[in-house]
C-alpha positions as CSV (number, residue, x, y, z in Angstrom):
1,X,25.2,-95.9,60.7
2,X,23.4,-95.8,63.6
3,X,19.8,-97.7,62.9
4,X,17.5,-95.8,65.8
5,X,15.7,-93.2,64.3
6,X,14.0,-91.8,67.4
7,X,14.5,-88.4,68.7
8,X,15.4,-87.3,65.0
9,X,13.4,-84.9,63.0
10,X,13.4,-83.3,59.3
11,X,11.6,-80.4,58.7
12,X,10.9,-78.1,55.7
13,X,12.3,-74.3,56.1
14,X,9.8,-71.8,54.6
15,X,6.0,-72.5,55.0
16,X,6.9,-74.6,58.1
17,X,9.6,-72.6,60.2
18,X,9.4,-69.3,58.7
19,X,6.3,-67.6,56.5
20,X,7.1,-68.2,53.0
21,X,6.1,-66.1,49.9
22,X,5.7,-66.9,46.2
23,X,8.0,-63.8,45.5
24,X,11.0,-65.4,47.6
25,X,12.5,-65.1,51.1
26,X,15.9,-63.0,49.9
27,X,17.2,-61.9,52.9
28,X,17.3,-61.9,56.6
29,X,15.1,-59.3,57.4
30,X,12.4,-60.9,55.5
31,X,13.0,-64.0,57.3
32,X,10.4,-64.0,59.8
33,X,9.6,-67.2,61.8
34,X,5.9,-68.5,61.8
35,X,4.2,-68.0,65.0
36,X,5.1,-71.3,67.5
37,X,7.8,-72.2,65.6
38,X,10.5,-71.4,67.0
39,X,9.3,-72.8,70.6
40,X,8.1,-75.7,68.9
41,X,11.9,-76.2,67.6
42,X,13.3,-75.4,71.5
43,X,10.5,-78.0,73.1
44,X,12.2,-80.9,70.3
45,X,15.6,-79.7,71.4
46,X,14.8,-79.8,75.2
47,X,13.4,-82.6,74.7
48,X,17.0,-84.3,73.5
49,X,15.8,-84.7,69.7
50,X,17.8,-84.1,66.7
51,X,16.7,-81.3,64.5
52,X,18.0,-81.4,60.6
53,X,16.4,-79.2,57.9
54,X,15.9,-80.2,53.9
55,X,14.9,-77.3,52.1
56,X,14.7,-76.3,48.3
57,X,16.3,-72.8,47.9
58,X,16.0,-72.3,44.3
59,X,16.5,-68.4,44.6
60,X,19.7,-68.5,45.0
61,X,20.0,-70.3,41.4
62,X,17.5,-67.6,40.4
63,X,19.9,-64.9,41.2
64,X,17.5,-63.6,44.1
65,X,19.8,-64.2,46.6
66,X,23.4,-65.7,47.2
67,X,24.4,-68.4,49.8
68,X,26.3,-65.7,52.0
69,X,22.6,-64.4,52.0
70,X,20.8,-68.0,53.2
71,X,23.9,-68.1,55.6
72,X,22.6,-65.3,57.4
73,X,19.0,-66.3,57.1
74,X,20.0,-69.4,59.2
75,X,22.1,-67.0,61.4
76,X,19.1,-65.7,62.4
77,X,17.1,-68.7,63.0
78,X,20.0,-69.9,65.5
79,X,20.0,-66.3,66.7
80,X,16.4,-66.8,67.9
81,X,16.4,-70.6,68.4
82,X,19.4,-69.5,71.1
83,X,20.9,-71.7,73.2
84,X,19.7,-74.3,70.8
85,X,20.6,-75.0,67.2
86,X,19.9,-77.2,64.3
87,X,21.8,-80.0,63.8
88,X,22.6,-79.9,59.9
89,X,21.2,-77.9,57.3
90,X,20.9,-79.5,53.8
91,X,19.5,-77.1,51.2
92,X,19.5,-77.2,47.3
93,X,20.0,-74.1,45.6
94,X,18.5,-76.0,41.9
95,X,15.1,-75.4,40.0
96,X,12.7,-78.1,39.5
97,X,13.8,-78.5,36.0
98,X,17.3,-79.0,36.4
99,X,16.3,-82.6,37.9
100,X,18.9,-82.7,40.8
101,X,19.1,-85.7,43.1
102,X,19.6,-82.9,45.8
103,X,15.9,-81.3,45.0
104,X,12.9,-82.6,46.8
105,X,11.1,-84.6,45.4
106,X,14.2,-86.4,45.1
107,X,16.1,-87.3,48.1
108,X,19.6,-85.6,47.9
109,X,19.1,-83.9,51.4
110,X,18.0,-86.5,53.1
111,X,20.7,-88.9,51.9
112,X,23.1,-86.0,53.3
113,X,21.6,-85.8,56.7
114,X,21.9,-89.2,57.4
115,X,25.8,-89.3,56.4
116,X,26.6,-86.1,58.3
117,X,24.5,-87.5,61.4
118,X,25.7,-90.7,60.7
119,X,22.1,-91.6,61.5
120,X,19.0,-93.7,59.6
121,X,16.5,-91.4,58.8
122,X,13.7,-94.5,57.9
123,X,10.6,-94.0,60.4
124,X,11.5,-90.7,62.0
125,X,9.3,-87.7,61.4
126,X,9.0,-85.2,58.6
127,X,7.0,-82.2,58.6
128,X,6.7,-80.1,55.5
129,X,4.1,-77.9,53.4
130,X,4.5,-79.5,50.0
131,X,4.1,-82.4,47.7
132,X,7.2,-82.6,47.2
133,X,7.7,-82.6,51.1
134,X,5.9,-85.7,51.4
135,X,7.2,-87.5,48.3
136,X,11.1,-87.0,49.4
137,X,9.5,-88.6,53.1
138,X,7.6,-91.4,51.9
139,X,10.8,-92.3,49.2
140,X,12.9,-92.0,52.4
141,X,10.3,-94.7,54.4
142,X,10.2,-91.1,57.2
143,X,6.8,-90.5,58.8
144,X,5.6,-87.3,56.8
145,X,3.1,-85.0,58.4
146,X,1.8,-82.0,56.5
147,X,1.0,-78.6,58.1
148,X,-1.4,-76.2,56.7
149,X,0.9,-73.1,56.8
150,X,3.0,-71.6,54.5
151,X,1.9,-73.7,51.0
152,X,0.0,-76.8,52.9
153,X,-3.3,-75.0,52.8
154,X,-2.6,-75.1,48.9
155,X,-0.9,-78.6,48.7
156,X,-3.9,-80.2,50.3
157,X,-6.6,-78.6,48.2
158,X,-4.6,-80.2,45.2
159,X,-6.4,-84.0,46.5
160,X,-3.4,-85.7,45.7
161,X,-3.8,-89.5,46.3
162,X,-0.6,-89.5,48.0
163,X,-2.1,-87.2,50.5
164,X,-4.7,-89.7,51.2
165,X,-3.5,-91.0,54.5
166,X,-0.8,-88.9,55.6
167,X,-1.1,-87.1,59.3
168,X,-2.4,-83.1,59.0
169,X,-1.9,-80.4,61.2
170,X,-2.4,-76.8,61.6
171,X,1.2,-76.0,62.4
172,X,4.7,-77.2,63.2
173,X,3.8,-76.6,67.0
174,X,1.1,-78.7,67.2
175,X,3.6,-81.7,65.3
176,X,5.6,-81.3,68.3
177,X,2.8,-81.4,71.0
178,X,1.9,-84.1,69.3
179,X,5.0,-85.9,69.0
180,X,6.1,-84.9,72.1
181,X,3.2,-86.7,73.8
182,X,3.8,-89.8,71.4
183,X,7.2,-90.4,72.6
184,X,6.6,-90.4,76.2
């Protein structure tokens, strides 16, 4: 496994990439990308980093939406992200309460994007919306950053300790510019 984890990134789907919604994002056509994020995605990839995604899809065990359906929801995404794409994909289709290893907060995904990279994911950056974003990153020893779309805005009003001293920012595009000047 290769130990360098510079130039790779993990990011949450909805709420960071794309807008999210409490009733579910069940197909393509709702799938609609958050403003910046996409070119935020194209800078990383210029720029010759890594791109994996870890995202809880628990409509899918709901019976919202089938995996055909989250398969063309990622279509998309590389549709737009074009001629760039995400390296790997890891998503769990469980609810909370089913207590998978593969559901953030537990760290399933992460585990699977370092075998199918074949890469260390400890001290590279995460950014997600969530809680349980930033518990899967810290339990992986990944730098988590929280943004304030899709549920962050909520997530940080919730003064978890954990959030304490963890990087915020308004979006996944300013991550990048931020991470972007960082590494040069």
């Amino acid at each position: 496994m290769q130990l360098s984890p510079s130039k790779i990134i993990v990011l949450d789907r909805d709420g960071v990439i794309n807008q999210d919604s409490d009733a579910f994002i069940k197909s393509a056509e709702e799938w609609r990308p958050l403003d910046g994020s996409i070119e935020a995605i194209q800078q990383l990839k210029a720029d010759g980093w890594r791109v994996a995604i870890a995202t809880n899809q628990s409509g899918i065990k709901r019976g919202y939406y089938d995996r055909a359906t989250l398969s063309a929801m990622h279509q998309k995404m590389h549709t737009l992200l074009a001629p760039y794409r995400i390296d790997w994909i890891s998503y769990s289709p469980y609810l909370g309460e089913d207590n998978s290893p593969a559901r953030k907060p537990a760290v399933g995904m992460f585990q699977a994007i370092e075998q199918a990279l074949n890469i260390s994911l400890q001290g590279a950056p995460m950014v997600g919306d969530t809680l349980a974003d930033m518990q899967a990153a810290m339990a992986m020893q990944m730098q988590p950053y929280l943004v304030k779309t899709g549920k962050g805005e909520r997530t940080l009003a919730s003064q978890h300790p954990l959030l304490a001293n963890i990087p915020l920012y308004d979006d996944l595009a300013s991550v990048v510019q931020h991470l972007l000047k960082e590494k040069r």
